[in-house]
C-alpha positions as CSV (number, residue, x, y, z in Angstrom):
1,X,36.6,-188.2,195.3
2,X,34.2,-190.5,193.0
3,X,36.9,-193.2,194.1
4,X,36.2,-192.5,197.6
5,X,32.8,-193.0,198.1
6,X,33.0,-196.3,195.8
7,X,35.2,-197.5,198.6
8,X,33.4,-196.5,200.8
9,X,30.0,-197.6,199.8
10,X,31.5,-201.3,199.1
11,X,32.6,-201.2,202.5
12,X,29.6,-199.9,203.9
13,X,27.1,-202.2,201.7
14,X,29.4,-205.4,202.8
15,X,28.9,-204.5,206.7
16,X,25.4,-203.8,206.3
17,X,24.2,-206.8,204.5
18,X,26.4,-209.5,206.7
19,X,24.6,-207.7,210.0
20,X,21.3,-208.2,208.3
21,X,22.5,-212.0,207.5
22,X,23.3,-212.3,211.1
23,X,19.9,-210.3,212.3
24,X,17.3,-211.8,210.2
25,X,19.0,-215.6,209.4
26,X,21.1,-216.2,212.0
27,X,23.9,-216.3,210.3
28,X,26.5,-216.0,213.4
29,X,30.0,-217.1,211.2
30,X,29.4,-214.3,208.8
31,X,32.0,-211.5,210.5
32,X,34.0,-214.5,211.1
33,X,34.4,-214.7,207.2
34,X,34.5,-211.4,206.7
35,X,37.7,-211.1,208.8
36,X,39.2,-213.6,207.0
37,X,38.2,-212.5,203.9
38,X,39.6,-208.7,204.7
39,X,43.4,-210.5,205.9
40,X,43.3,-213.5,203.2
41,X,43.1,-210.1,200.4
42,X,45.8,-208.2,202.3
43,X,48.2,-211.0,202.2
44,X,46.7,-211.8,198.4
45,X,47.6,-207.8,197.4
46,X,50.9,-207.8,199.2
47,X,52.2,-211.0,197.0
48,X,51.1,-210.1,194.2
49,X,52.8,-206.9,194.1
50,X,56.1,-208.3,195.5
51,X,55.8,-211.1,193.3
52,X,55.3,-208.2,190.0
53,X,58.8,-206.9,191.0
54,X,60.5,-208.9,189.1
55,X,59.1,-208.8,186.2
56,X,58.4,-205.0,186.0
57,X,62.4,-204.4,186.5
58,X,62.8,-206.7,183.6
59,X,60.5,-205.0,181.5
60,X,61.5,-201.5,182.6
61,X,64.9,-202.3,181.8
62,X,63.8,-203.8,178.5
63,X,62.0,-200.0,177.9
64,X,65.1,-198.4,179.0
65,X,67.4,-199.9,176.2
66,X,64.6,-199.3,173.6
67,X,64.5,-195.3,174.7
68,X,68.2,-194.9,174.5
69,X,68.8,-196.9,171.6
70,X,66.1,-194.5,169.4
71,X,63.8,-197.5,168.8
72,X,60.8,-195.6,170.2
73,X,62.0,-192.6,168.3
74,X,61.9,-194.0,165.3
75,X,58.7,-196.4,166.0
76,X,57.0,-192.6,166.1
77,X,58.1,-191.1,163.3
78,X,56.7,-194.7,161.3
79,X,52.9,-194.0,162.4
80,X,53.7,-189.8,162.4
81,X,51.4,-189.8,158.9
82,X,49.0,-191.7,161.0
83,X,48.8,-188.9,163.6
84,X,49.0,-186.0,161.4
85,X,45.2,-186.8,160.0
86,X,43.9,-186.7,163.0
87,X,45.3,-183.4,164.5
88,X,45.0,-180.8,161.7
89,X,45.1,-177.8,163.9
90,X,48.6,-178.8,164.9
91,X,51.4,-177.3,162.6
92,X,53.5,-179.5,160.7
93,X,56.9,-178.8,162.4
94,X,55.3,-177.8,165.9
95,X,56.9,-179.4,168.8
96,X,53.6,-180.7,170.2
97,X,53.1,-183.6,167.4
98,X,56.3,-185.0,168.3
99,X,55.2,-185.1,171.6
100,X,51.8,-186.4,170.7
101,X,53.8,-189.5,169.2
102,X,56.1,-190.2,171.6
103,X,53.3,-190.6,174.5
104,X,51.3,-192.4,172.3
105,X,54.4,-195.0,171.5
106,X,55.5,-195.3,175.0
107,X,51.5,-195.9,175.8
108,X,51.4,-199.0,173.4
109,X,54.6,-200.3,174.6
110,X,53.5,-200.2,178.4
111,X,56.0,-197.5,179.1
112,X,54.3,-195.8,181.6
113,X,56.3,-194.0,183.5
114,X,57.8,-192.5,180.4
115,X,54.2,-192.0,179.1
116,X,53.1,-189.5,181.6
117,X,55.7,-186.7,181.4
118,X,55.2,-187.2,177.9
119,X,51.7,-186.5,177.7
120,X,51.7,-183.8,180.2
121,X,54.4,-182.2,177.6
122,X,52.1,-182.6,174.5
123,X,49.1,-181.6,176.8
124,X,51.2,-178.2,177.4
125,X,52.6,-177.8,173.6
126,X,48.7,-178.4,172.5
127,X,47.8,-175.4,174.8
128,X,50.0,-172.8,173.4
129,X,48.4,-173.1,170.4
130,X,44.4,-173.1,171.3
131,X,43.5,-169.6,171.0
132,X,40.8,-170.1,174.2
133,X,43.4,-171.6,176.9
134,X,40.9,-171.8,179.5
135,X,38.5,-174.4,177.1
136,X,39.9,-177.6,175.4
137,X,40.6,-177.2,171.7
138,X,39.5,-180.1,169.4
139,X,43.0,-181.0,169.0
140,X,43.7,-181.9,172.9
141,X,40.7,-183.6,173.2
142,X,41.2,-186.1,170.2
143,X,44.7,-186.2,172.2
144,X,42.7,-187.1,175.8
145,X,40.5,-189.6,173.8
146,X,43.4,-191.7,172.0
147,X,45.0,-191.8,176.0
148,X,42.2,-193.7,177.1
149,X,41.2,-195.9,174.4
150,X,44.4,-196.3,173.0
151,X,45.9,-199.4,171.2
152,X,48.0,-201.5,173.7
153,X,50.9,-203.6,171.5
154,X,51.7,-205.1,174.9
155,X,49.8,-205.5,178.4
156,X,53.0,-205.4,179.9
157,X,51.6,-205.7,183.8
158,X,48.8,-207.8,183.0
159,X,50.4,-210.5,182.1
160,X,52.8,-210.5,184.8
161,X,50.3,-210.4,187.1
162,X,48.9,-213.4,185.1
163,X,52.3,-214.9,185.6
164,X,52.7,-214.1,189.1
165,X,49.6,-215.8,190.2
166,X,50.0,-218.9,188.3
167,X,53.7,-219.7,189.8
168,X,52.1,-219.1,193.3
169,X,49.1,-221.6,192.4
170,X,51.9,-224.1,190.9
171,X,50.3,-224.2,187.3
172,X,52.6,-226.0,184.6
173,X,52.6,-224.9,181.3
174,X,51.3,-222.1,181.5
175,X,51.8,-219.5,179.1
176,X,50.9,-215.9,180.6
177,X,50.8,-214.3,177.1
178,X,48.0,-216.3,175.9
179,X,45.3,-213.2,176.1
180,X,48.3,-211.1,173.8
181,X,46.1,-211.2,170.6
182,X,42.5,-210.8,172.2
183,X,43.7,-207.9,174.4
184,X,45.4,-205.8,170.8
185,X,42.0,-206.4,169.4
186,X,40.0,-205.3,172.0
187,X,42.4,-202.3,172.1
188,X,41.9,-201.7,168.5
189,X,37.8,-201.5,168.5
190,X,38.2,-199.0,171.8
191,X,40.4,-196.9,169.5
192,X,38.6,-197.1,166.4
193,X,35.6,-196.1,168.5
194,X,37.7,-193.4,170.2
195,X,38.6,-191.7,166.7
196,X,34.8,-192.1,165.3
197,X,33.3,-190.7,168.7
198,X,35.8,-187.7,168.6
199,X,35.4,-186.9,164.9
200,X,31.3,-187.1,165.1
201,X,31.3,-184.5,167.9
202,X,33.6,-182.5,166.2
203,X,32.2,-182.6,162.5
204,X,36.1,-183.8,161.8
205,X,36.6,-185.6,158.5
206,X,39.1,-188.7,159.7
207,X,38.6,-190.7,156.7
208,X,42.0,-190.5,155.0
209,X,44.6,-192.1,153.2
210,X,46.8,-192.8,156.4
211,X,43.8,-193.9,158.7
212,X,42.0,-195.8,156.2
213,X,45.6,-197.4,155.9
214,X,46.4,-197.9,159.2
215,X,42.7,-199.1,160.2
216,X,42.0,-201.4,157.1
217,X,45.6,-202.7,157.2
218,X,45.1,-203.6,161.0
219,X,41.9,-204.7,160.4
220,X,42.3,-207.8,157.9
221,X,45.4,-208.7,159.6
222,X,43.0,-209.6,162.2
223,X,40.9,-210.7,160.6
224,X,43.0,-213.3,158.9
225,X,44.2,-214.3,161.5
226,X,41.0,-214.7,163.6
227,X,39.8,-216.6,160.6
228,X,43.0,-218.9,160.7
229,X,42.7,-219.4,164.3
230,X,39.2,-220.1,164.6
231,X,39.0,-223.1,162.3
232,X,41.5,-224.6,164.8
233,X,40.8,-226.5,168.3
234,X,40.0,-224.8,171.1
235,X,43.2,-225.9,173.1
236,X,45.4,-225.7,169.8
237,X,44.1,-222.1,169.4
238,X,45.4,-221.3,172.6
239,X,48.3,-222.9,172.5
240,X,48.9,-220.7,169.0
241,X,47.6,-217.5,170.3
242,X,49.9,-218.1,173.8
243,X,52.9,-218.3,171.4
244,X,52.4,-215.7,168.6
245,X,52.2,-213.5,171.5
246,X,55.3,-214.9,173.2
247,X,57.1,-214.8,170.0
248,X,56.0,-211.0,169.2
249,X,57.2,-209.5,172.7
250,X,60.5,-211.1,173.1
251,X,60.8,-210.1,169.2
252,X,60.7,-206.5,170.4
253,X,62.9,-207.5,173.7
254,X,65.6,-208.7,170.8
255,X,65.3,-205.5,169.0
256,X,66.2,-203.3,171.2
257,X,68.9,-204.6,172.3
258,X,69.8,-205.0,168.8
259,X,69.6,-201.7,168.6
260,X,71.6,-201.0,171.5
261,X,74.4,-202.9,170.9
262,X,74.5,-201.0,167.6
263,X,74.9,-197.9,168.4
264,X,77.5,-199.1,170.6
265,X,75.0,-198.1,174.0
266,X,76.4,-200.5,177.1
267,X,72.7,-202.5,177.0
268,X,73.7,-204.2,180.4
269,X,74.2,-200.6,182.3
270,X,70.9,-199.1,180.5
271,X,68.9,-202.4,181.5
272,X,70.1,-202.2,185.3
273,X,69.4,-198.4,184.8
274,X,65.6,-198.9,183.6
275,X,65.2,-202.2,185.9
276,X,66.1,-200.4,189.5
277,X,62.6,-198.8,188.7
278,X,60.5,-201.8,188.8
279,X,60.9,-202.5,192.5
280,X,59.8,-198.6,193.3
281,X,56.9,-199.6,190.6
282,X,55.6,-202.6,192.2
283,X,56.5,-201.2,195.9
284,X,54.4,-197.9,194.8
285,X,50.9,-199.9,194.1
286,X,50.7,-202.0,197.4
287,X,48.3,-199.7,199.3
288,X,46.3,-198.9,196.3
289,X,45.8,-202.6,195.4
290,X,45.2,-203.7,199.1
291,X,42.6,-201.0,199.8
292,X,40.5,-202.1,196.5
293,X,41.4,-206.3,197.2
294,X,40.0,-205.7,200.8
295,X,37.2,-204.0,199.5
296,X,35.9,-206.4,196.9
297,X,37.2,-209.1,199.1
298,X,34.2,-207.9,201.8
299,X,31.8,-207.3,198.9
300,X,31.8,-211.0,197.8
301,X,32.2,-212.3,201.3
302,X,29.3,-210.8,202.3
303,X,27.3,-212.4,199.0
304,X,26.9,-208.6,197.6
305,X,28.8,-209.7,194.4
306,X,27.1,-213.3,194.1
307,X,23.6,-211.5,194.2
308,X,24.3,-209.4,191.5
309,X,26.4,-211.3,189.4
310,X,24.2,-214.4,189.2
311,X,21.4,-212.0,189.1
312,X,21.9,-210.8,186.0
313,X,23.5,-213.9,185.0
314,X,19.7,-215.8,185.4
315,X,18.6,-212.7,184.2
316,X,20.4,-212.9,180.8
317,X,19.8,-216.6,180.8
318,X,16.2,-216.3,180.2
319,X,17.1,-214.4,177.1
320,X,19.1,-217.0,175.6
321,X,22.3,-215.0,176.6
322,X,25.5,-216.1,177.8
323,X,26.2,-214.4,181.6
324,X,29.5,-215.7,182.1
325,X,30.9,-212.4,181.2
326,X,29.0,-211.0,184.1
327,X,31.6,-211.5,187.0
328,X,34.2,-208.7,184.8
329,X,32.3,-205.8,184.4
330,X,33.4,-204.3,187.8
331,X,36.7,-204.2,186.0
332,X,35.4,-202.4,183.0
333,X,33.0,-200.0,185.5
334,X,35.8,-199.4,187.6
335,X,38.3,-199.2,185.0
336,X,36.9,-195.5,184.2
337,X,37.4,-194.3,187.9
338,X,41.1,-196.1,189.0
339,X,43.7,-198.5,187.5
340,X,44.6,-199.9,190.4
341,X,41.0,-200.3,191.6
342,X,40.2,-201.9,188.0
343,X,43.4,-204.0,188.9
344,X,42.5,-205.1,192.0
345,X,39.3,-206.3,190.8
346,X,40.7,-208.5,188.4
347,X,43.1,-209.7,190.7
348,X,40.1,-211.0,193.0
349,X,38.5,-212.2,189.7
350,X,41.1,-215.0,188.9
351,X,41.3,-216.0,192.5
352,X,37.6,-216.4,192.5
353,X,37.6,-217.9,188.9
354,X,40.9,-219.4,188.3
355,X,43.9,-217.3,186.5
356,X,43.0,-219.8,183.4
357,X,39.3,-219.8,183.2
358,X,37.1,-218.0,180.9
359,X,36.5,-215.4,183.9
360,X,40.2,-215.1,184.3
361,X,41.1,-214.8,181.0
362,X,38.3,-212.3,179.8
363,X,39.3,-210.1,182.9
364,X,43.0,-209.6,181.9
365,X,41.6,-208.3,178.4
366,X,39.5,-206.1,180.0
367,X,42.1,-205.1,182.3
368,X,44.3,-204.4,179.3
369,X,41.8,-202.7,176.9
370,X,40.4,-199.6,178.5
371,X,41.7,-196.7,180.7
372,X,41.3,-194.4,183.6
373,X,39.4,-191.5,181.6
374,X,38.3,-189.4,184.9
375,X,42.4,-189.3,186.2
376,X,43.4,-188.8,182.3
377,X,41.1,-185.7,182.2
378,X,41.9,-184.5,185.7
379,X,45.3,-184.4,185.4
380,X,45.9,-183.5,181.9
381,X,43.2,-180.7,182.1
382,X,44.6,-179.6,185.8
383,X,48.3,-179.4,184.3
384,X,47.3,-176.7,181.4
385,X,44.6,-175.1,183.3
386,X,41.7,-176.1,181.4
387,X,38.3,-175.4,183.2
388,X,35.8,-176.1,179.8
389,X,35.9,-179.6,179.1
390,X,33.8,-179.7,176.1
391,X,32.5,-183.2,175.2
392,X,35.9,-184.7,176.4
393,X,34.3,-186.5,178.9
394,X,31.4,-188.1,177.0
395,X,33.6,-188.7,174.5
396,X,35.9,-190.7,176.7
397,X,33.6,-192.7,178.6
398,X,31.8,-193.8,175.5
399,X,35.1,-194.7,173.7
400,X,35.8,-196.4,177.2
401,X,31.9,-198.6,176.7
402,X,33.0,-200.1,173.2
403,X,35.9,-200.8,174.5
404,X,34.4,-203.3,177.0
405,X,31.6,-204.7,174.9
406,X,34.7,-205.1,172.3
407,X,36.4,-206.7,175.2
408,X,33.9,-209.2,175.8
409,X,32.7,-209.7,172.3
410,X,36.4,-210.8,171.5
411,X,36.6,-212.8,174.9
412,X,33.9,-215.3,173.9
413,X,35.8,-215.3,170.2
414,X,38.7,-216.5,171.3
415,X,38.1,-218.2,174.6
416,X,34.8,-219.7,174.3
């Protein structure tokens, strides 16, 4: 419902301003642009989505091979000690922390669709074992909280969207996986945040050997090689960030197949098996991304968006504040409400901005670095019958606000 009247109210705010534009200055072309705003979206959500087909059967497929093969099995069980710290009211040989792995692993390699029924499975193991089944135990809500501030390995749609746009702009040499590395650190800070958030609400002591492992070790590897790449040129950085990226995700696109091949799994029948879902994928968020293009599209045709944007812009200006970040925090608002909203809005954001400006690029991490918290609650709640949310919630939407600021913090690092 929160979605709705967001919709809504942008339509409603667009119409109203551009009849007081025509009312009060005279404006008489500013329907006119609103009409072609509305049909210039439509035809901008529609080919983008078609154009994503491709690239989500490829990656689908990719998934699919990496499932059967046992690579994402055994990608779990390496960060299992990891988990085990941070759920101690879950047994040691309960079903549930298995399950608490695998959604986690398919969530960091963008398997989404396998994501779901897997967290829906851990959400229902967690519940047999809270002793109040109609409030959420500490457990599931530690397990809500790493959903939507988790660490994303790979913004797998993101940068095919980022693709996707650039062929149909005719950019050469362009490298889609450029915002790889500022997106997993962005990621990380939301899910550091995530785990302290969770643990101060719940008087939980996280501050164990595996954590302090996994967090220090991930932490000065970033930091090294922030520090490397900093030192460098801005369009050498890129250039080296674009291909440490490239090079990481068709090192994982290798070794599954690797994999595959041997443990004598046909690789070619899996991919076409995994890859006859990316069409359904990309056929599946039309509407959704239409509705929020056409939306925003009115917003900023109207001058609604320029208003506030350069608003605050001047207004952090007289600060001595950069406002260019400004024009993404729709994303990061949104982000909390819809995915595809969120998506939408950064769609419009690189064709307002450019797919490789500062704008674009800082929108694609924010894209890629926080999650729907008010769906992951609703439905993961709804499916176990949960009515007492506890701080969940808070929790998430807090973990969800340091994940943006982390966004954009890391944005100007590496981009400006």
């Amino acid at each position: 419902m929160a979605l709705n009247y967001v919709w809504y109210f942008l339509l409603l705010i667009s119409t109203v301003v551009a009849l007081l534009k025509w009312l009060i200055l005279g404006d008489s072309q500013i329907f006119s642009q609103l009409l072609t705003a509305m049909f210039d979206n439509t035809k901008t959500g529609f080919e983008i989505a078609l154009g994503l087909a491709g690239v989500m059967s490829l990656w689908l497929g990719i998934m699919k091979v990496g499932e059967v093969s046992g690579a994402i099995t055994k990608f779990s069980r390496l960060i299992s000690p990891f988990f085990r710290s941070l759920f101690p009211g879950v047994p040691k040989e309960h079903p549930a922390m298995g399950s608490v792995m695998m959604n986690y692993s398919a969530n960091m390699l963008g398997l989404d669709n396998a994501a779901t029924p897997l967290g829906l499975k851990a959400m229902d193991e967690l519940q047999e074992i809270n002793p109040q089944k109609d409030t959420a135990s500490n457990d599931q809500i530690m397990f809500l909280v790493l959903n939507t501030a988790g660490l994303t390995l790979i913004p797998t749609s993101v940068i095919a969207i980022r693709q996707t746009m650039a062929v149909d702009k005719g950019l050469t040499n362009f490298n889609p996986a450029d915002i790889f590395l500022p997106t997993l650190v962005a990621t990380f800070v939301g899910l550091i945040s995530g785990i302290l958030i969770v643990a101060a609400f719940q008087r939980q002591n996280i501050f164990k050997l595996p954590v302090l492992l996994f967090a220090g070790g991930f932490t000065a590897l970033i930091a090294l090689l922030c520090f490397w790449m900093k030192s460098l040129p801005a369009e050498q950085m890129a250039s080296y960030i674009g291909l440490l990226g490239s090079l990481i995700i068709f090192s994982i696109i290798m070794l599954f197949l690797t994999m595959g091949v041997l443990r004598k799994i046909n690789v070619y029948d899996t991919f076409i098996e995994g890859a006859k879902e990316g069409f359904g994928v990309a056929v599946k968020i039309i509407p959704y991304v239409i509705a929020m293009l056409v939306a925003i599209g009115l917003f900023r045709a109207s001058g609604c968006m320029d208003f506030l944007t350069n608003g605050l812009a001047s207004g952090l200006a007289l600060i001595g504040v950069n406002g260019d970040f400004v024009a993404v925090l729709p994303i990061g608002i949104m982000k909390s409400l819809s995915g595809s909203g969120a998506r939408a809005i950064m769609i419009e954001t690189m064709n307002t901005y450019g797919v490789d400006s500062f704008q674009g690029k800082l929108a694609c991490v924010v894209q890629g670095s926080t999650e729907t918290t008010f769906y992951v609650l609703a439905v993961y709640f709804g499916s176990v019958g949960i009515k007492k949310t506890r701080h969940a919630l808070a929790c998430g939407l807090l973990a969800d606000l340091a994940g943006l600021i982390g966004a954009i913090l890391v944005g100007y690092l590496f981009f400006k």
